[in-house]
Each structure stands twice: as C-alpha cells, then as structure tokens.
N, C-alpha and C positions, 0 to 999 in steps of 0.2 A: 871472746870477742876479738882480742890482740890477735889470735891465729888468724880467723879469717879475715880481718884487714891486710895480716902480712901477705896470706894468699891469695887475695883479690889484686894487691900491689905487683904481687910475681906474677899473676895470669896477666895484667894491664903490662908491662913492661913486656912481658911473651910477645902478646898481640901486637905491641906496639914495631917492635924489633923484624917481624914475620911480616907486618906490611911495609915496614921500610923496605928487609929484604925486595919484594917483588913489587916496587914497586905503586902503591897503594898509600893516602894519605891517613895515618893514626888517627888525627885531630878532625878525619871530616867521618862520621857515624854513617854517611849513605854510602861509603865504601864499604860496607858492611854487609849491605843489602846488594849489591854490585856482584853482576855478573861478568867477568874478564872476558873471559871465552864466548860467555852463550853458549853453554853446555847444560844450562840446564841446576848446577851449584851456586849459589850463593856463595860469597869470599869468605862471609862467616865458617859455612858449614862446610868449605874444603879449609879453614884452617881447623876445625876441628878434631876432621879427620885426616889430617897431616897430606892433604893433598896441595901440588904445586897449583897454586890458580891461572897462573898464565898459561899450562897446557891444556891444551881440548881435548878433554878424552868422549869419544863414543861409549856413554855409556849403555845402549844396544849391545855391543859385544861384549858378551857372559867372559871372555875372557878377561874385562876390563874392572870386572863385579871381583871386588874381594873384600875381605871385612879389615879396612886400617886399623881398626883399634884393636883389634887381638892382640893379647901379648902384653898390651901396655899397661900400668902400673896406675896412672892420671890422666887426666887428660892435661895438665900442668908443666 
C-alpha cells in the first residue's frame, strides 16, 4: 500500500509540474478535460502520451501518427 501512495504522490507532482510547465491550472480538474488546441486531445491524454498541448497537431497527417509510448519504461 506505502508503494502506491508513494507512486500516486510522484505521478500528482508529475502532472502537477507539466501543467505549470504549459501553462494550465493543477488545482482546477476541468483543465483536464480541456482542449488547448482544438485538436481533437484532451490535456489529460496528450500528457499521457508526452505530447506538448499547446501545439496543434493535424492529426489527419499519418505523418503526425506515431506511437509516444514506445520505448518507455512508465508512464511515471
């Protein structure tokens, strides 16, 4: 049970730090469900997949399709 508290505290701080970064308020949860762009991602699920949410990407252009998580070890 200590682990996943420790790792729910480290993923909370992650998030916390990636919407300062760009932007975005920690403390308000519909920043979450918030689209920046209007691209179509939710803020949530491009920090997920380690995408910058302030840029627009077309994703129509296959050359814009790749898979972010490959490679990666966590998503943490």
């Amino acid at each position: 049970m200590k682990k996943i508290l420790v790792t729910l505290f480290a993923a909370t701080l992650s998030l916390s730090a990636w919407a300062q970064k760009y932007g975005l308020n920690p403390n308000d949860a519909s920043d979450a469900n918030g689209d920046i762009t209007g691209d179509g991602y939710t803020n949530i699920e491009k920090y997920i997949h380690g995408i910058d949410p302030t840029k627009k990407v077309d994703w129509t252009n296959l050359e814009n399709n790749h898979d972010t998580l490959l490679g990666r070890k966590s998503l943490l």
